[in-house]
N, C-alpha and C positions, 0 to 999 in steps of 0.2 A: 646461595639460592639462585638455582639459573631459572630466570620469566621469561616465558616465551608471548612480545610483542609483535602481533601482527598490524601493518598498517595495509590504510585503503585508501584509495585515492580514488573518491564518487565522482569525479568529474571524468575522469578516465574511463571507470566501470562503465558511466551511462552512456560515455562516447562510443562503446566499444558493442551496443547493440544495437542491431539493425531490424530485430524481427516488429512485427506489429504492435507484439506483445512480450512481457519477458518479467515475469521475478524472481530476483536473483538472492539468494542467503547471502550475509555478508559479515552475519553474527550473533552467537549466541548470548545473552547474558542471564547470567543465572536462570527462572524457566521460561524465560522468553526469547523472542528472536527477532533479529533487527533485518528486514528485508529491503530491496530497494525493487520497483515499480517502474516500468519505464512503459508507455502507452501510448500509440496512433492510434488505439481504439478502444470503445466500450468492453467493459468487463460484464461479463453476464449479474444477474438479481444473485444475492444469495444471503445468508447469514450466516453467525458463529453462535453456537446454542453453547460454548465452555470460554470466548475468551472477549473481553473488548478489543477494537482494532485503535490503534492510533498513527492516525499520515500526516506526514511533514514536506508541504510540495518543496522539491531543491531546483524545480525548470519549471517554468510555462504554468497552467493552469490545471490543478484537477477541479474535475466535479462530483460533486456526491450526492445520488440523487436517494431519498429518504422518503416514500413513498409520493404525493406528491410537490415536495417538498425539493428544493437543490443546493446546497450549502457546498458555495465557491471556493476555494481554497488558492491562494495564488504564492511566490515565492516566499517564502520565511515562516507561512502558515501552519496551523496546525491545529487538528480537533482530533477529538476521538469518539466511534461510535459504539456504544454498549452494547452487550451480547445481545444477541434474539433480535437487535433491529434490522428487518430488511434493508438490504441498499444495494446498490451498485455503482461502481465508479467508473468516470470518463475522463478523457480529455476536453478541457475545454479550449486548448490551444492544439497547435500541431501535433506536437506531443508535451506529454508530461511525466517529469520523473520525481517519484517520491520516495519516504524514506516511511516504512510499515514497522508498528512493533505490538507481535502478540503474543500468546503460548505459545510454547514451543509447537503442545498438545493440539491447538486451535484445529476444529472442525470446522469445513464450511460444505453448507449443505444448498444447493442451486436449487431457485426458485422459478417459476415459467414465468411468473411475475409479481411485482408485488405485493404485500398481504393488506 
């Protein structure tokens, strides 16, 4: 039986972006997918009306701001926000890089603001 093991090296990946903003696929598992976040800036409002999201900050600080509500998240963290709740995420440091896991399928549909 030949396995095909792919390795990542997230320390590397998140060195290796410079834009503002950037999520990167890094892997699928069964129907979900594991993405990495890397952020100097706010993410626009929006929600998932098919999938929960869950972040795990791996640098700095995110912010997730829940109407008017901000649930901090700093190195080693991790929550998850269920479908249909509006949010948006920030940096609360310089930048932040984190580790996303949804449906594969996951909609997200941009809010002008929140509900």
């Amino acid at each position: 039986m030949d396995t095909q093991i792919s390795l990542i090296n997230l320390i590397e990946t998140a060195a290796a972006v410079a834009e503002p903003y950037a999520n990167l696929t890094l892997a699928h598992v069964n129907d979900h997918v594991v993405r990495m976040s890397v952020m100097t800036e706010s993410f626009y409002w929006h929600h998932h009306p098919n999938s929960d999201e869950t972040f795990l900050v791996l640098e700095g600080e995110l912010l997730i701001d829940i109407g008017d509500k901000t649930v901090s998240l700093t190195r080693g963290e991790m929550t998850t926000i269920p479908k249909n709740v509006p949010h948006r995420t920030r940096p609360g440091t310089a930048r932040s890089v984190n580790l996303t896991v949804e449906l594969v399928t996951m909609e997200t549909v941009r809010l002008d603001q929140p509900l």
